[in-house]
GULOBA-690530 format. One record per atom (N, C-alpha, C): atom name; x, y, z. Coordinates in nm, 3 decimals. Example, Ala and Ser with C-alpha at 12.3 -4.5 7.8 and 13.67 -1.06 7.14 Angstrom:
! GULOBA-690530
<atom atom="N" xx="1.319" yy="-0.569" zz="0.780"/>
<atom atom="CA" xx="1.230" yy="-0.450" zz="0.780"/>
<atom atom="C" xx="1.320" yy="-0.330" zz="0.780"/>
<atom atom="N" xx="1.285" yy="-0.225" zz="0.708"/>
<atom atom="CA" xx="1.367" yy="-0.106" zz="0.714"/>
<atom atom="C" xx="1.290" yy="0.003" zz="0.787"/>
***
This chain:
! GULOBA-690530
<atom atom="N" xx="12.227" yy="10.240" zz="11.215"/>
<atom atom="CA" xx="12.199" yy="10.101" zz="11.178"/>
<atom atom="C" xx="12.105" yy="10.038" zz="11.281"/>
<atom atom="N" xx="12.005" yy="9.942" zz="11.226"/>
<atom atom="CA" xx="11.912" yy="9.888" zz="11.329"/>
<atom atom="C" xx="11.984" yy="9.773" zz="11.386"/>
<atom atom="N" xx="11.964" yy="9.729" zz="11.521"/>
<atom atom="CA" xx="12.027" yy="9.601" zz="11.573"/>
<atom atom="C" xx="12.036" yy="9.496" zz="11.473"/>
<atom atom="N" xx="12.133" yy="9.419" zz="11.540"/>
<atom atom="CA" xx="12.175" yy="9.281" zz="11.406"/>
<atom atom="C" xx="12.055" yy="9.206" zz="11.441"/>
<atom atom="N" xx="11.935" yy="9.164" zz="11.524"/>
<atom atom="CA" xx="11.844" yy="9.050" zz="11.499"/>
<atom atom="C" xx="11.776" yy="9.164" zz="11.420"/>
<atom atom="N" xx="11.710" yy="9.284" zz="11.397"/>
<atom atom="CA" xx="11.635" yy="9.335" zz="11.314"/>
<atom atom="C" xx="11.683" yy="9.310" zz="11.171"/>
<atom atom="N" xx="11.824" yy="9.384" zz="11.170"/>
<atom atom="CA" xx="11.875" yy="9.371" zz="11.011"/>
<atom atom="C" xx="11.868" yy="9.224" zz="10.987"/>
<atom atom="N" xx="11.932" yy="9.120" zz="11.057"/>
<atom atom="CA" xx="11.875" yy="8.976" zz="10.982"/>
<atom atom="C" xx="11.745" yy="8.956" zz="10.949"/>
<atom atom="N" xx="11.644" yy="9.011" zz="10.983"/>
<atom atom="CA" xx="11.521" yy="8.959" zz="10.974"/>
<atom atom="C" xx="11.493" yy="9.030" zz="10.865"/>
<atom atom="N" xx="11.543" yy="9.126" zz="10.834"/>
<atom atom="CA" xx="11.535" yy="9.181" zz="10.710"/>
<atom atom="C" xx="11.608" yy="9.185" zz="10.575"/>
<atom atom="N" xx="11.685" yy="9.087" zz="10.578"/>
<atom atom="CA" xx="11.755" yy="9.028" zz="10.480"/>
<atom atom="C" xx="11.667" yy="8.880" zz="10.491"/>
<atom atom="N" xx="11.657" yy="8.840" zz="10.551"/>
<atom atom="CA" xx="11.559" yy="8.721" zz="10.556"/>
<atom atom="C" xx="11.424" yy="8.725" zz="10.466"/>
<atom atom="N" xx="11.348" yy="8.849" zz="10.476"/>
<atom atom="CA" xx="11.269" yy="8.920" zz="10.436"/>
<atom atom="C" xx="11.330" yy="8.921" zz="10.252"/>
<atom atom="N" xx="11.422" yy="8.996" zz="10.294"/>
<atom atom="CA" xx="11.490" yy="9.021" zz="10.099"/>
<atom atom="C" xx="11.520" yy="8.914" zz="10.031"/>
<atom atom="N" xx="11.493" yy="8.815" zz="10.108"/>
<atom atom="CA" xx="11.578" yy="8.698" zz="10.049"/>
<atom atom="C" xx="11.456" yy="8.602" zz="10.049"/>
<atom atom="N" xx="11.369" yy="8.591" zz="10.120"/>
<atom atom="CA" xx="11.235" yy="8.526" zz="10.048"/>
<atom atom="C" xx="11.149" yy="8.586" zz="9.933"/>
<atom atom="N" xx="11.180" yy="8.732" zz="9.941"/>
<atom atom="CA" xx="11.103" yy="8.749" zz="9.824"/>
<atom atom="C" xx="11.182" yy="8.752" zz="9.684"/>
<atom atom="N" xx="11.286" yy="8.740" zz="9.698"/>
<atom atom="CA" xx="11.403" yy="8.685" zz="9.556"/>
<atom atom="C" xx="11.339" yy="8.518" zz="9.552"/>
<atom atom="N" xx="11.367" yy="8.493" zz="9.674"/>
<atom atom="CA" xx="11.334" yy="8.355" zz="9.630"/>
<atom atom="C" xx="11.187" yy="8.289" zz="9.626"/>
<atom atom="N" xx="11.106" yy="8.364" zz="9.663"/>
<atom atom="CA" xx="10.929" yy="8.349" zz="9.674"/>
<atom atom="C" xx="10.928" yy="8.229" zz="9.752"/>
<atom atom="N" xx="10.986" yy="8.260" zz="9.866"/>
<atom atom="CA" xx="10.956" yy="8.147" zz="9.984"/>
<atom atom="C" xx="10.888" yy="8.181" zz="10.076"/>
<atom atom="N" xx="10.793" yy="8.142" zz="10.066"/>
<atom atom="CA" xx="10.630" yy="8.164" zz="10.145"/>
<atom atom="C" xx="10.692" yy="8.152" zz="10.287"/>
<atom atom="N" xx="10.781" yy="8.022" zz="10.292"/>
<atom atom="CA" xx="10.765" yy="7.946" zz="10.444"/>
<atom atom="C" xx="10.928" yy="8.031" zz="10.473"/>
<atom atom="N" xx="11.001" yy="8.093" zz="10.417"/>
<atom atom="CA" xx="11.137" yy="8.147" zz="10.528"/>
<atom atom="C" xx="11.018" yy="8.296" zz="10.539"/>
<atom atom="N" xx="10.977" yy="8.322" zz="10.472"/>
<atom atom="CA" xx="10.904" yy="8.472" zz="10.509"/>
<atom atom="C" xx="10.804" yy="8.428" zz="10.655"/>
<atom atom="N" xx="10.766" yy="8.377" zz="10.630"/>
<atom atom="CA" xx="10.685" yy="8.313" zz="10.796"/>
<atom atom="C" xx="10.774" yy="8.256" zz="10.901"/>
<atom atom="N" xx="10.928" yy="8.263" zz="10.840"/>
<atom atom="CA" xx="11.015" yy="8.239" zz="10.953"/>
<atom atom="C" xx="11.009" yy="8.354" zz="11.065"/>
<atom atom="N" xx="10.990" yy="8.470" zz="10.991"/>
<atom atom="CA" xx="11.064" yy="8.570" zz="11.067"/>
<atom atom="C" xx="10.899" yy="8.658" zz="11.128"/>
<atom atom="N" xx="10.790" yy="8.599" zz="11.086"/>
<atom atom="CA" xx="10.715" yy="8.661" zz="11.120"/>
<atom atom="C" xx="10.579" yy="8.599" zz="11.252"/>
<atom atom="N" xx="10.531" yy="8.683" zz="11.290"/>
<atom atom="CA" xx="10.447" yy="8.685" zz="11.423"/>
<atom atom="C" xx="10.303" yy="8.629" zz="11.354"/>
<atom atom="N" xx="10.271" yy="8.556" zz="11.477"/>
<atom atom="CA" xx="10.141" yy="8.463" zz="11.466"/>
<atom atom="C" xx="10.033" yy="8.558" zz="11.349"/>
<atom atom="N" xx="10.006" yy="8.698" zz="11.419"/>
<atom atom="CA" xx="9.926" yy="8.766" zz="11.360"/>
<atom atom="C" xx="9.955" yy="8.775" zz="11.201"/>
<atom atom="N" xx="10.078" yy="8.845" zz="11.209"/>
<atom atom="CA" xx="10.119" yy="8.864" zz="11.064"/>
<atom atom="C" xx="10.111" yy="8.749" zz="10.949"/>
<atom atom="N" xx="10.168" yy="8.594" zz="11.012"/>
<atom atom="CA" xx="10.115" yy="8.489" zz="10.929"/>
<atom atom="C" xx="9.982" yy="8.467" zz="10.887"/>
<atom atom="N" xx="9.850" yy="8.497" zz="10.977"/>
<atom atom="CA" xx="9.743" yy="8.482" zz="10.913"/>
<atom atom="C" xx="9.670" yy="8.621" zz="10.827"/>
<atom atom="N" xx="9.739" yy="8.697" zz="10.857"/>
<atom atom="CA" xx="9.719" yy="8.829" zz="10.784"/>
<atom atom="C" xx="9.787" yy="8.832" zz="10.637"/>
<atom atom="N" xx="9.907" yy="8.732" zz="10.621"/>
<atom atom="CA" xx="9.906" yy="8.730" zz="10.489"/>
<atom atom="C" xx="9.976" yy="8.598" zz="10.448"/>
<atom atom="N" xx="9.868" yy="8.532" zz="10.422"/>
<atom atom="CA" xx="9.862" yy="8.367" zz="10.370"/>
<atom atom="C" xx="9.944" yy="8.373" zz="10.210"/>
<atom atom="N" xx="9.965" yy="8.278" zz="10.213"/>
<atom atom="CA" xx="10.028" yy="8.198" zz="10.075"/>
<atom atom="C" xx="9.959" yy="8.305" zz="9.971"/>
<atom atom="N" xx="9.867" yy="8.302" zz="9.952"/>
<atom atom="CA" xx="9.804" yy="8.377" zz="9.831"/>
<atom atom="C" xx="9.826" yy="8.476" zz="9.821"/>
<atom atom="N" xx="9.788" yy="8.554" zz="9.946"/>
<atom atom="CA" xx="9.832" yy="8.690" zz="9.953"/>
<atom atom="C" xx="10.064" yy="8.747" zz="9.947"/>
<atom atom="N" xx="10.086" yy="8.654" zz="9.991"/>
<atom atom="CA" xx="10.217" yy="8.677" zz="9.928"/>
<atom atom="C" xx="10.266" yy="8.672" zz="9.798"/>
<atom atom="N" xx="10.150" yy="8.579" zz="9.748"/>
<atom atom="CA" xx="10.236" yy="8.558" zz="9.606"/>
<atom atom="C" xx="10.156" yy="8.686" zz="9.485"/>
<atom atom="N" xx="10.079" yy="8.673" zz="9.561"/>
<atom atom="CA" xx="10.010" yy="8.815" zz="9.472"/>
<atom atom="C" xx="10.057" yy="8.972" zz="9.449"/>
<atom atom="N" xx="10.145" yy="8.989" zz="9.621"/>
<atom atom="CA" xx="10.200" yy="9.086" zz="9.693"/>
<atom atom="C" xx="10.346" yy="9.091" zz="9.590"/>
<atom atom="N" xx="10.393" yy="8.948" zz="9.617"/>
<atom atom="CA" xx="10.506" yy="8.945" zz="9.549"/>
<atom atom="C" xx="10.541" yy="8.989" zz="9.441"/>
<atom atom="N" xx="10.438" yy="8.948" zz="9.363"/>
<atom atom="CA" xx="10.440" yy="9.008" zz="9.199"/>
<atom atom="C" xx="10.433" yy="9.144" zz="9.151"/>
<atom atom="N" xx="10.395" yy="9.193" zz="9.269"/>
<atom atom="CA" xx="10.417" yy="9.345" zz="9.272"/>
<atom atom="C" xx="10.515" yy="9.420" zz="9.275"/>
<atom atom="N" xx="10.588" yy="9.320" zz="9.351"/>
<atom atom="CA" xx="10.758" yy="9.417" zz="9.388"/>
<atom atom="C" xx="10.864" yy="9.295" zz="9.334"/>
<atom atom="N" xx="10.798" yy="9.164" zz="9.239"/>
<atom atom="CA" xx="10.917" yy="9.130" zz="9.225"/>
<atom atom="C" xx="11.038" yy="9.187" zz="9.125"/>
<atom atom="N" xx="11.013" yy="9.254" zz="9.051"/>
<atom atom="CA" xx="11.058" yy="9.422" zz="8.965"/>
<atom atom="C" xx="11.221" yy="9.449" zz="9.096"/>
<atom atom="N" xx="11.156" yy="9.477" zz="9.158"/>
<atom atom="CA" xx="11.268" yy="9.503" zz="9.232"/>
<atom atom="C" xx="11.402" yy="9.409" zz="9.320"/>
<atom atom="N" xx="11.342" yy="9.263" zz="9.345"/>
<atom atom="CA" xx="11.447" yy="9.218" zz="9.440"/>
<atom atom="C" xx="11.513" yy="9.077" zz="9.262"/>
<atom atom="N" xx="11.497" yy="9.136" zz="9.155"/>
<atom atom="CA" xx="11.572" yy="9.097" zz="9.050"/>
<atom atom="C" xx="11.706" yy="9.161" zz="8.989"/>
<atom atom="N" xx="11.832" yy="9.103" zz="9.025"/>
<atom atom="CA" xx="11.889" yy="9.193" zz="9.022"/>
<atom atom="C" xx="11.990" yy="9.220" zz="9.134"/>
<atom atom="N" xx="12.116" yy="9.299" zz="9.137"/>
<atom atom="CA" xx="12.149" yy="9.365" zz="9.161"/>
<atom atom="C" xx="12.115" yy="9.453" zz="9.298"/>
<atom atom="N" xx="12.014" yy="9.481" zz="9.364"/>
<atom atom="CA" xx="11.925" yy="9.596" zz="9.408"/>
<atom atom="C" xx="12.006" yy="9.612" zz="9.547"/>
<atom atom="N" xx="12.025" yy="9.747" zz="9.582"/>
<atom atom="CA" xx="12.054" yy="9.784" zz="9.752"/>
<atom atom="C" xx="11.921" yy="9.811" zz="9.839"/>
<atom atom="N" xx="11.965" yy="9.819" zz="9.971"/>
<atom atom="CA" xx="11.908" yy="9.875" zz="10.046"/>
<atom atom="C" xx="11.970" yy="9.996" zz="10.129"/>
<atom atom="N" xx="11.901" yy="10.059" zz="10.203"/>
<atom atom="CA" xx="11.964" yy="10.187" zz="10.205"/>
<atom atom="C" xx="11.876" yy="10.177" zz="10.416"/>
<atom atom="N" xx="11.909" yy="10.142" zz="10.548"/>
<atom atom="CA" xx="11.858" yy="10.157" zz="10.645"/>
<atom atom="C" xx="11.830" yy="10.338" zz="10.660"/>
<atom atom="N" xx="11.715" yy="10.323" zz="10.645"/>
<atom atom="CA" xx="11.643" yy="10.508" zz="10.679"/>
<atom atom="C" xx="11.635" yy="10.583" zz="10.778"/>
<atom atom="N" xx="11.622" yy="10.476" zz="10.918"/>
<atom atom="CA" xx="11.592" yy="10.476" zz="11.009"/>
<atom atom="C" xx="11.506" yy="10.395" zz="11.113"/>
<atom atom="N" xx="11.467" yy="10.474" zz="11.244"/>
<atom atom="CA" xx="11.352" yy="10.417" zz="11.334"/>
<atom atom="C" xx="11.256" yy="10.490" zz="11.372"/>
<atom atom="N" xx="11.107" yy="10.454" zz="11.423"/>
<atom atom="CA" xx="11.026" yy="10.559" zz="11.493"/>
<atom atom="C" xx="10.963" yy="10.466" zz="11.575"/>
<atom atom="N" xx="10.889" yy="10.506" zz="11.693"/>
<atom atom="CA" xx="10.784" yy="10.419" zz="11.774"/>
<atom atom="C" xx="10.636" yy="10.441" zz="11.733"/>
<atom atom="N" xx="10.593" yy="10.335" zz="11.733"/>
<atom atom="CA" xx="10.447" yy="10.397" zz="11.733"/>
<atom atom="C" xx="10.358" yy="10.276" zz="11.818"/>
<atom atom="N" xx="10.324" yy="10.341" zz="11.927"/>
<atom atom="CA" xx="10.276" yy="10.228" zz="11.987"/>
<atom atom="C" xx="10.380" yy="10.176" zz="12.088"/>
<atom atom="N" xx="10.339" yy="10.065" zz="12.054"/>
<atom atom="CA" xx="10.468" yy="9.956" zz="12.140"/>
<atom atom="C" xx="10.519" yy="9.893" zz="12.062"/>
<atom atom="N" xx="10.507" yy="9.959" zz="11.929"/>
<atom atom="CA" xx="10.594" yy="9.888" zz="11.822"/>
<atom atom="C" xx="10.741" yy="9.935" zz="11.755"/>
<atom atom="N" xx="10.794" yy="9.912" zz="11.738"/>
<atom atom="CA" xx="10.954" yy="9.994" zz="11.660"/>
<atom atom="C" xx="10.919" yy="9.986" zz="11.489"/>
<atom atom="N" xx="10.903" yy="10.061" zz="11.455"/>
<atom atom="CA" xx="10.891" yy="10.034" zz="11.248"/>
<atom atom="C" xx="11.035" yy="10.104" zz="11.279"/>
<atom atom="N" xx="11.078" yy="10.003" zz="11.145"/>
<atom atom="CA" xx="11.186" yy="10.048" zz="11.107"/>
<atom atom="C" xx="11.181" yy="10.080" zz="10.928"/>
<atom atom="N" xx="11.320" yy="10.173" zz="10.882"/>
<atom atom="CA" xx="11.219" yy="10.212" zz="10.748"/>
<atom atom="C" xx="11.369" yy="10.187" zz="10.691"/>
<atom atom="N" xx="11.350" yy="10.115" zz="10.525"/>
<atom atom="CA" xx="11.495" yy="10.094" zz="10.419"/>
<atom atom="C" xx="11.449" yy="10.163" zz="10.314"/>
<atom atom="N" xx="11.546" yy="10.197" zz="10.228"/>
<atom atom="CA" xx="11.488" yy="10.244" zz="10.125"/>
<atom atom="C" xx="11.560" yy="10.085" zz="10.026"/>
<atom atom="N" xx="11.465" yy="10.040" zz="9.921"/>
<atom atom="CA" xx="11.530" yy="9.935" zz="9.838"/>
<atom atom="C" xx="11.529" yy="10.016" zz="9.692"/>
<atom atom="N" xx="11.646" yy="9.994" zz="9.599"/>
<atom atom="CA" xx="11.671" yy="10.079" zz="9.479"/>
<atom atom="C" xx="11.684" yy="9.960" zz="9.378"/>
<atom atom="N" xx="11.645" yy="9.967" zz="9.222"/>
<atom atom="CA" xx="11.670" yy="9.817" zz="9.184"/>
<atom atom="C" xx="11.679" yy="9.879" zz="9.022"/>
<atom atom="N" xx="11.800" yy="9.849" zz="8.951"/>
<atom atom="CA" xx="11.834" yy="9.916" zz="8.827"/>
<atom atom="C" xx="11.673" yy="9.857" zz="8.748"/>
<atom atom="N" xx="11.711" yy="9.970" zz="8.633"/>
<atom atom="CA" xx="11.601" yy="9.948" zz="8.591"/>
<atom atom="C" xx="11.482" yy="10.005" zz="8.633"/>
<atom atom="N" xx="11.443" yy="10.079" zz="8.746"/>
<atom atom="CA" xx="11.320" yy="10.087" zz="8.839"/>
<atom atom="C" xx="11.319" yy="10.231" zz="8.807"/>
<atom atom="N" xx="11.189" yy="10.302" zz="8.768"/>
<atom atom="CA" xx="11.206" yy="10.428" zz="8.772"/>
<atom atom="C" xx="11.161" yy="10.531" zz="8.926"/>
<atom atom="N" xx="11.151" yy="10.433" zz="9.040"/>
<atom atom="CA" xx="11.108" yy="10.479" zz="9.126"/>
<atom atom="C" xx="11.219" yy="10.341" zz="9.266"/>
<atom atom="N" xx="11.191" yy="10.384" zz="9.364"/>
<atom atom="CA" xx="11.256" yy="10.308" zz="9.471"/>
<atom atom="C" xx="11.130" yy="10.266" zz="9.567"/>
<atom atom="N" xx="11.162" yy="10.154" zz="9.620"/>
<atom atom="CA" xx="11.040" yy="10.133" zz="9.750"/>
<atom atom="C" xx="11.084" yy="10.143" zz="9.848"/>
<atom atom="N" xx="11.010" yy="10.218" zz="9.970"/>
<atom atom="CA" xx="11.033" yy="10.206" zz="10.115"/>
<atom atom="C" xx="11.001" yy="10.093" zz="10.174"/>
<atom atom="N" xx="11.032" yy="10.032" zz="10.246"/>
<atom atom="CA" xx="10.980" yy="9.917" zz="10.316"/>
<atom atom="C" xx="10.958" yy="9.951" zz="10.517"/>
<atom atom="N" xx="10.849" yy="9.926" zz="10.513"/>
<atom atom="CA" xx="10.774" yy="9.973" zz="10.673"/>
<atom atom="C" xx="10.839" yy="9.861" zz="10.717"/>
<atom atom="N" xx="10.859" yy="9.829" zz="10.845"/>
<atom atom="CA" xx="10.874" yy="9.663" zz="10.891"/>
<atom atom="C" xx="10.853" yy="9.740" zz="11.058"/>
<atom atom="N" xx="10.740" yy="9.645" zz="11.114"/>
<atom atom="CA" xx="10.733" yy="9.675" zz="11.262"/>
<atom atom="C" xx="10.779" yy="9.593" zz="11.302"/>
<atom atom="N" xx="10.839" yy="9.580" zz="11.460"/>
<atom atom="CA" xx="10.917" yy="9.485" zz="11.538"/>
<atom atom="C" xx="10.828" yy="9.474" zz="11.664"/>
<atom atom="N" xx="10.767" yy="9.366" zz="11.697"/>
<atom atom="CA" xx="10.690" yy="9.367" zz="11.842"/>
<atom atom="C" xx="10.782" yy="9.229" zz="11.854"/>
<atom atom="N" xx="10.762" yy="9.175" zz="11.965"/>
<atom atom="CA" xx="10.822" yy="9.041" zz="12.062"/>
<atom atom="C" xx="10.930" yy="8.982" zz="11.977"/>
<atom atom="N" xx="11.017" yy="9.080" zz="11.913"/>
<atom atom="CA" xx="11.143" yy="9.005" zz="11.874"/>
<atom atom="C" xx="11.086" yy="8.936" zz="11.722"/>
<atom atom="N" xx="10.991" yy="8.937" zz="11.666"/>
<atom atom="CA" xx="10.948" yy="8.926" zz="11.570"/>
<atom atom="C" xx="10.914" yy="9.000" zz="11.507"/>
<atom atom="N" xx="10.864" yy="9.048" zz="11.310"/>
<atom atom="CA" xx="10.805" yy="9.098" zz="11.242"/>
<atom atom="C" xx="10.627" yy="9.098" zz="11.311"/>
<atom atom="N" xx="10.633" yy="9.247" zz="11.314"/>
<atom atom="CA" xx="10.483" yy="9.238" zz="11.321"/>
<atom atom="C" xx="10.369" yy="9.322" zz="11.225"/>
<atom atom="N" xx="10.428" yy="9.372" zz="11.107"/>
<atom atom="CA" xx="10.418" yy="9.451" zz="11.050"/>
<atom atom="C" xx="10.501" yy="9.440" zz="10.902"/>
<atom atom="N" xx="10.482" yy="9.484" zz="10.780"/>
<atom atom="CA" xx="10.537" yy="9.511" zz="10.667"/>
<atom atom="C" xx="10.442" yy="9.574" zz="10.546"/>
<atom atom="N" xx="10.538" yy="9.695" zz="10.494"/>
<atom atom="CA" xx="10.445" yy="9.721" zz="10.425"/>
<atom atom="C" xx="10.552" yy="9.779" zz="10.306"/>
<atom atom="N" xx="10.536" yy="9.776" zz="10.219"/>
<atom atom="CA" xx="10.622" yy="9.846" zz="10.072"/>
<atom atom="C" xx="10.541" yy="9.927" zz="9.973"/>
<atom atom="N" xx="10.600" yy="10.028" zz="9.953"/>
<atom atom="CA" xx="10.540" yy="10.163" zz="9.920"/>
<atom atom="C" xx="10.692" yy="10.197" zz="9.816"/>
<atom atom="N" xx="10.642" yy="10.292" zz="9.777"/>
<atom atom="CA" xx="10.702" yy="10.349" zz="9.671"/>
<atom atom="C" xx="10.694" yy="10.476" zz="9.623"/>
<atom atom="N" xx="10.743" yy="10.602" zz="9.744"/>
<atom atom="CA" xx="10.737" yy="10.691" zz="9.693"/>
<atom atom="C" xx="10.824" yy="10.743" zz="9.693"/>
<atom atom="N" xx="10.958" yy="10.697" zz="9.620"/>
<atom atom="CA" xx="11.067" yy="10.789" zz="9.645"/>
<atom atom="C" xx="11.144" yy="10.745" zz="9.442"/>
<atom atom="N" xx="11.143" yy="10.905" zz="9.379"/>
<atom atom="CA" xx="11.198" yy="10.897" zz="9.280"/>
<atom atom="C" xx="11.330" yy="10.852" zz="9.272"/>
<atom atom="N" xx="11.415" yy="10.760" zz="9.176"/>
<atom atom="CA" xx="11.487" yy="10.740" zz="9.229"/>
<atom atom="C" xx="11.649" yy="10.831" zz="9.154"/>
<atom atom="N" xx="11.596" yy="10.900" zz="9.072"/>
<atom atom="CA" xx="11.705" yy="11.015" zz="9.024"/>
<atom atom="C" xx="11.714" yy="11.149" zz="9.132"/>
<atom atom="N" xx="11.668" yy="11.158" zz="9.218"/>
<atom atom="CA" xx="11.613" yy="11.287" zz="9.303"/>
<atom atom="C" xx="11.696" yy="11.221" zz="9.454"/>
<atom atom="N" xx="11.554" yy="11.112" zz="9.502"/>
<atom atom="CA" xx="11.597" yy="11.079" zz="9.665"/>
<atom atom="C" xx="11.515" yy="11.123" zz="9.692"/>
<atom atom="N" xx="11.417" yy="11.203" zz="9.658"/>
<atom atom="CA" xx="11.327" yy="11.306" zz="9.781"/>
<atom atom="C" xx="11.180" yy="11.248" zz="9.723"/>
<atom atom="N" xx="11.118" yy="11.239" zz="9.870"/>
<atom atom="CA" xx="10.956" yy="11.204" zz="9.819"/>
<atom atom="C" xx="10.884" yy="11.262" zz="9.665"/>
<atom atom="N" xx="10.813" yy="11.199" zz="9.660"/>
<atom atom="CA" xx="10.655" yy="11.253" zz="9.552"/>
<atom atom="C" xx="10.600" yy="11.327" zz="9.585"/>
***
């Protein structure tokens, strides 16, 4: 399990994009990351994966790796209905999000990559 300020920040995370709250998603995130993805770009982002945080859906903590001076940490999110699952990247620099990214390569009758 990742530390409890990571896992909150990542339910924080799950829980703005159920709720398409531009401004709790910029709660949890770093100067950089706010101008890297503005209002527009979330809501555009959003519509991509909102398929998944409708619902029901788990998360599954995958793990950690370093890269850099950063910690990514990796979930798997599963969401009925979905014929596939998304990974979610999330980097951690200064106690903040510095990083996120959602991908989708994991079938979700299997478990094992594409």
């Amino acid at each position: 399990m990742p530390e409890s300020s990571v896992d909150e920040k990542f339910k924080t995370i799950c829980r703005a994009r159920v709720e398409n709250d531009y401004a709790l998603f910029c709660s949890v995130m770093n100067e950089k990351m706010r101008e890297a993805v503005p209002r527009e770009l979330f809501e555009v982002n959003g519509s991509k994966v909102a398929a998944y945080f409708k619902g029901d859906f788990t998360t599954t903590y995958m793990g950690e790796m370093m890269m850099g001076d950063h910690t990514i940490h990796f979930w798997r999110l599963s969401a009925p209905g979905q014929t596939s699952d998304l990974m979610i990247r999330m980097g951690v620099k200064d106690e903040l999000v510095s990083g996120l990214l959602f991908s989708g390569p994991f079938d979700s009758a299997l478990g094992v990559k594409k």
